[in-house]
Structure formats: structure tokens, C-alpha cells
N, C-alpha and C positions, 0 to 999 in steps of 0.2 A: 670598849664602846665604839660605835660607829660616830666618823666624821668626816666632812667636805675638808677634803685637805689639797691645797695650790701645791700640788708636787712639783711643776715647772710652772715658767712663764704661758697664760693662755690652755694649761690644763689642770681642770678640779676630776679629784677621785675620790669616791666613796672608800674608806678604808678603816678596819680594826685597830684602833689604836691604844695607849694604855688609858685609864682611868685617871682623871686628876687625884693625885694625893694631896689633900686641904694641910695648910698648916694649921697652930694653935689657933688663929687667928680669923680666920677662912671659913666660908661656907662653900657646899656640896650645890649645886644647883643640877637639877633636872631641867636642861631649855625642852619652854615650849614652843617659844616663837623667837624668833632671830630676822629682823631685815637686812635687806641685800643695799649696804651704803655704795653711793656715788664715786666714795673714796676705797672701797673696795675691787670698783670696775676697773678706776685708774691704777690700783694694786693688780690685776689681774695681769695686765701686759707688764710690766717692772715698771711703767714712766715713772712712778712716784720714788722709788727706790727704798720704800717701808714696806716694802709686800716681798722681801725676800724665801723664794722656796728652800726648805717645805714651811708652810704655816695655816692652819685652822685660822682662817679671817671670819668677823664676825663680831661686834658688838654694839649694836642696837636689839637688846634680847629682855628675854621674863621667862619667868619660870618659877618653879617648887624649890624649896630647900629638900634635900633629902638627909645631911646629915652637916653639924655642926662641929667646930674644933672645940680643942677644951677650954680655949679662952672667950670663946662668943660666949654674948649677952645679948640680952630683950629678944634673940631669936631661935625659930623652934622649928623640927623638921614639919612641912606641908603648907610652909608659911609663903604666901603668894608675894613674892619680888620681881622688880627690878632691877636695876642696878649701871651706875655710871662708866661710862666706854673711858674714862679717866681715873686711871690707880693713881691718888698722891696723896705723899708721903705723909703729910699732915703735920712735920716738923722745920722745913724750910723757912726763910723768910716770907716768902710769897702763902703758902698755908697761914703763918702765924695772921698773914694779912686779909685773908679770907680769899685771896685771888688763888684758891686750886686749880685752875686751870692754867696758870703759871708755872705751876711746879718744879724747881729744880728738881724734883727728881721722878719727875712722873711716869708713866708707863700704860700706853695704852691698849687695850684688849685686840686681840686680831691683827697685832702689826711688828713685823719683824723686821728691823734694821739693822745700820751697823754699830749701834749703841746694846740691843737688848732684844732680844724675841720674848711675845708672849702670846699664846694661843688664846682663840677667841671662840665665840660661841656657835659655832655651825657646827656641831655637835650633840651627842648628846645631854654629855654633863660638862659643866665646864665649872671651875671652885676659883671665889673671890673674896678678899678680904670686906669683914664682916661693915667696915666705916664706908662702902661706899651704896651700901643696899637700901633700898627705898619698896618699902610696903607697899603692896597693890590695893586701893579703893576696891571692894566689893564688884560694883560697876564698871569696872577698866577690865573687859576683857586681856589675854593674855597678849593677842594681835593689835589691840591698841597702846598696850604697855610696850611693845615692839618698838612707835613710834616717839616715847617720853623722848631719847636722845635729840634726834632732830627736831623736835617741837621746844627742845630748849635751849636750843641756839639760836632758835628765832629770839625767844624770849630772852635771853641773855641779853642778845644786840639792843633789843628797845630798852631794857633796863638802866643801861649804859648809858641810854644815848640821850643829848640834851635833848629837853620838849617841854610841852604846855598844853593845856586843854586846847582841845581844834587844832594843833596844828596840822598844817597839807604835807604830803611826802609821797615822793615817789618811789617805789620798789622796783628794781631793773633785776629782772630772772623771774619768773613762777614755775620754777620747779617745786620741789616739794618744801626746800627749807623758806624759798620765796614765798610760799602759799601758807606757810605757817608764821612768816611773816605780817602778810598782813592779817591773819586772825589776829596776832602778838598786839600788834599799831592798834586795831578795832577795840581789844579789850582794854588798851591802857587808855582809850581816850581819844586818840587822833581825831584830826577833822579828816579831809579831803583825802583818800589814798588812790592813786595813780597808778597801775601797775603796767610795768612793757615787758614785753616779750614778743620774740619772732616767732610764735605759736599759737595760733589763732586759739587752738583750742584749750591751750593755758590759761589761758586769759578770760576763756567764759569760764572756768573754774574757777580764779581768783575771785571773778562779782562773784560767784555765789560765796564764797569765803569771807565777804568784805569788803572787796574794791569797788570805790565808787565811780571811776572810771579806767576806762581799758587805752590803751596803743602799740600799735605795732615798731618793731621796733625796727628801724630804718634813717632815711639820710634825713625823714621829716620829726623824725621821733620829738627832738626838744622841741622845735616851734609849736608842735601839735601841745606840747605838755603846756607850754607856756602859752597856747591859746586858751586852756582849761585853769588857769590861774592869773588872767587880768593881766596878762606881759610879764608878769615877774619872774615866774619858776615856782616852786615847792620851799616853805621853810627848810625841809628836812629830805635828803634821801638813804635809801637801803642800798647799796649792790652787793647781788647774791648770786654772780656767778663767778669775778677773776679774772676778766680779761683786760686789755687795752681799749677796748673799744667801748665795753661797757661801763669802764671805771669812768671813762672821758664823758659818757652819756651823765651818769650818775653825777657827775660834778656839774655838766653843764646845764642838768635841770633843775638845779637849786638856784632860788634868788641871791639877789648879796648879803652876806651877813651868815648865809644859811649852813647845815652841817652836813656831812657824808660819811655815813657809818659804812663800813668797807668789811663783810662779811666772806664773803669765795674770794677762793684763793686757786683757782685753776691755775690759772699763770705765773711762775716767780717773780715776773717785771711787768709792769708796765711805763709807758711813754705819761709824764708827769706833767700835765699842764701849768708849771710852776706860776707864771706871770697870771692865770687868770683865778688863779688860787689867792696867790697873793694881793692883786689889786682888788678884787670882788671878798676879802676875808672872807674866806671858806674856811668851816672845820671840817676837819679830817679826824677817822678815829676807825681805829682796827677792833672787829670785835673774835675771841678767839675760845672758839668752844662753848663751856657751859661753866658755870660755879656757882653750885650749890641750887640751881631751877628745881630740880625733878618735883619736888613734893609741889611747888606753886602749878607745872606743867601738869600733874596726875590729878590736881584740883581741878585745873581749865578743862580739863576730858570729861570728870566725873562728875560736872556741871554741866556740860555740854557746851564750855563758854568757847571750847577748840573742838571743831570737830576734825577728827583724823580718820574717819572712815574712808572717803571723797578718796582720799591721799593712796588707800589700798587700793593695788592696781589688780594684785594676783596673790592667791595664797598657795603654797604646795609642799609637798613632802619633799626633807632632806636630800632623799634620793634624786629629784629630778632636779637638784642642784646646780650643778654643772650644764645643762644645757640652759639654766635660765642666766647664767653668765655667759655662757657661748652669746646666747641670742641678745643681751642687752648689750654686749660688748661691740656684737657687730651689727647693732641696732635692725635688725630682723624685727623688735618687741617694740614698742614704743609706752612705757611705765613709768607714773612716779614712785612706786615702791612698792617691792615684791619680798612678802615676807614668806621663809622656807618654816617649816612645823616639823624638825626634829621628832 
């Protein structure tokens, strides 16, 4: 089968490679659609150091079954899936606890460290076990099943996170997990959402998404927030990108009392506002992947109560793979998501 494979650091190549052999357990998938993650880009140069070459990256994907082990059940070849970018184990403490995204012993699709490689779907066929598949709605194209993963790490974070009818919150980042974000806040109820970004034109995308107001994100960012909130701040915020600068916004645009759910993880440190954390009780709380969304996420599409079209930046054959990583890596492109069609 042909697949984008990171032979080195900064170069993808089209190449023949063998066919997955499924175990008992495993299904056959023909991808049809696979997105290009954020955390793919930053696997592309080594920063991350889970993108070691060679490795098929790729796991925000849908596709066909084409053939079945001999221990699958309920599923049949031509059967339209998805399927979770997180393999666990399902016998840990953390599974028995329903937190799979914990997993001691988990394993993610498209990432090769120095624990475990496991190739991903920028391929043709790529085979997963049978506990982690999720049916496609009729109505969920195969390009919108692309984006179930990230549409439910939004959804994850608000699930987690403490709230109440109306409450105000601010989301710091509108890229794409950010913009599914606030659809996530919109459907569960929130009042007021606030969204920043250094991207003007992120941000008229969020209102259309749901955000009732916009800000640029700069040295005015919180007073401007806490102008749109009577002095106080926000009950609640999001940050979805991982930086120092923005964890420090994300905190300091919450009133007192208020909570900070901590999604991006770009940077392994950040500088810790301790004293204003502690005298202002702030909650803090890390949200990490997804556990167990997709079917609530494949509802939210096939209602249209999420829309992820907006989200698709570009679609394009396998083959022009590689340059659409050249160009996003050295931002030549400027996209929230670019799904490749195997």
C-alpha cells in the first residue's frame, strides 16, 4: 500500500509499504480521510520527540472496514467508522475508572517514541483494534468524521470543567481546538464567551461559532475582558494554546473564586502566578485528550449542533502530502485543518 511516511526530520515521502496484518482482535480499515494535527507539525521537525523517523503519522481519520479478525463482533466489512487516536488497554486502573485517556498503558496512532512506535493513518489502510471504533451517522461525511478527535477534546475539557447555566468564560487560542471550543461552552449552556486571539481573523470566525464577544490579544487583553464583564473577569476560562503568556492571560481573566481549565500544552513550563492564584482561589485543572466523547461528538455534527465544516481549511490527495507539511510547517499556508483523502 502507499503511505506519507517522516523518513527523516522535515521530510515526508510517498512510499510502498507492507499492508497491516490485523490481529484476532483488529479491524482492516481503508482511510478515507485523515487530518493533518497541530501535533503532527511539531512531530515533523523532532521538537516533540514522539515523531521519531521513520513513522506513518496520522490519527484524526474515517474510513471503511474492508476486513475483520476472527474475534470482532457487531462489525462487518463496508461499515463506515471512525475511530479513537488513543489505543487503551481497557484493563488498567485508570480504564477500570473510565478515565482511558489515562491509560497506563496506552498507545497512540501516528507516534513513535522511545517507549513504543505505532503507525498512523496517512495511508492507505491502516488496522485497529475492534474497542476503539465508532460508527459513522449516515450524515457525517467521511471529511467531517476526520475532525470527531479534535471536536472532542474540546468536548472533553467542558465536561470536566466546573459550570452552571450562564456561566461567562473566556477561551484564549481560536485555532481549531479553540473554535470547537466554544461551539463545546454554546451547546452545554454557557452565558457570555469571550474569545482572544492575536488573529483578527480567528476571531470573526469564533462569533460565527458562538462567541459573543471578540479581543485581541495583547498588553490590553484582560482590562478589555474585564471591561465586558462589570470589573470582575469571566466565572470560567479555556486556555488552548500552552504558553506562559497565555496561561498568565487565561488566569488573570477570571474573577475570584473563578476556574481555569488548561487544555494546550505547547510549552512544558510555564512561569506560575502562585500568590495570585492562591489569594484570588483560583481553580486550575488540566484537561488531557478525550475519554470516551466520540459518539456524544458524531451526535453534535449530525445535528449540526457543531459545525466543523468552517474548520476545513483544504482537502487534497495523499500524494500532495508532503508539500502541505513543507508549507504549514514554514507557514507559507495559513489553515485550521487540512484534511489529505488517501
Amino acid at each position: 500500500m502507499k503511505a506519507l511516511v517522516l523518513t527523516e526530520y522535515k521530510k515526508m515521502e510517498i512510499q510502498d509499504v507492507p499492508m497491516p496484518v490485523i490481529a484476532e482482535d483488529e479491524v482492516l480499515i481503508r482511510v478515507k480521510s485523515c487530518g493533518i494535527c497541530g501535533s503532527d507539525i511539531h512531530g515533523y521537525d523532532g521538537s516533540t520527540g514522539r515523531r521519531i523517523p521513520p513513522v506513518i503519522m496520522g490519527h484524526e481519520a474515517s474510513g471503511m472496514i474492508v476486513e475483520t479478525g476472527s474475534k470482532v463482533s457487531g462489525w462487518k466489512k463496508d461499515d463506515r467508522v471512525t475511530f479513537d487516536s488513543t489505543i487503551y488497554c481497557g484493563h488498567c486502573w485508570y480504564c477500570r475508572q473510565g478515565l482511558i485517556n489515562l491509560c497506563d498503558n496506552r498507545l497512540v496512532l501516528g507516534v513513535s517514541c522511545d517507549e513504543y512506535r505505532k503507525n498512523g493513518a496517512f495511508a492507505e489502510y491502516v488496522a485497529v483494534p475492534q474497542h476503539i471504533l465508532y460508527a459513522l451517522p449516515d450524515t457525517v461525511s467521511f471529511d467531517q468524521a476526520a475532525l470527531v478527535e479534535p471536536l472532542s477534546i474540546a468536548v472533553h475539557a467542558v465536561d470536566i470543567s466546573p459550570h452552571h447555566l450562564n456561566t461567562s468564560v473566556t477561551v484564549v487560542g481560536t485555532g481549531m481546538v479553540g473554535l470547537f471550543v466554544v461551539q463545546a461552552l454554546r451547546a452545554a449552556g454557557y452565558g457570555k464567551i469571550i474569545a482572544v486571539d492575536v488573529d483578527q481573523k480567528r476571531l470573526e470566525i469564533a462569533k460565527q461559532m458562538g462567541a459573543d464577544e471578540t479581543v485581541i490579544s495583547d498588553e490590553n487583553s484582560v482590562a478589555n475582558i474585564r471591561n465586558l464583564t462589570d470589573g470582575k473577569g469571566t466565572d470560567a476560562a479555556f486556555e488552548v494554546v500552552g504558553s506562559g503568556t497565555t496561561f498568565n492571560l487565561a488566569v488573570n481573566s477570571v474573577r475570584k473564586g473563578g476556574s481555569v481549565t488548561l487544555i494546550g500544552n505547547l510549552s512544558p513550563k510555564a512561569d506560575f502566578p502562585l500568590q495570585s492564584v492562591v489569594t484570588r482561589q483560583i481553580r486550575l485543572q488540566g484537561s488531557c485528550a478525550s475519554a470516551g466523547e466520540y459518539p456524544a461528538c458524531l451526535d453534535l455534527i449530525a445535528r449540526g449542533a457543531a459545525d466543523v465544516n468552517p474548520i476545513i481549511s483544504a482537502t487534497a490527495p495523499l500524494e500532495d502530502g508532503a508539500k502541505w507539511f513543507d508549507d504549514l510547517y514554514n507557514r507559507r499556508v495559513s489553515a485550521l485543518k487540512v484534511v489529505l483523502n488517501p
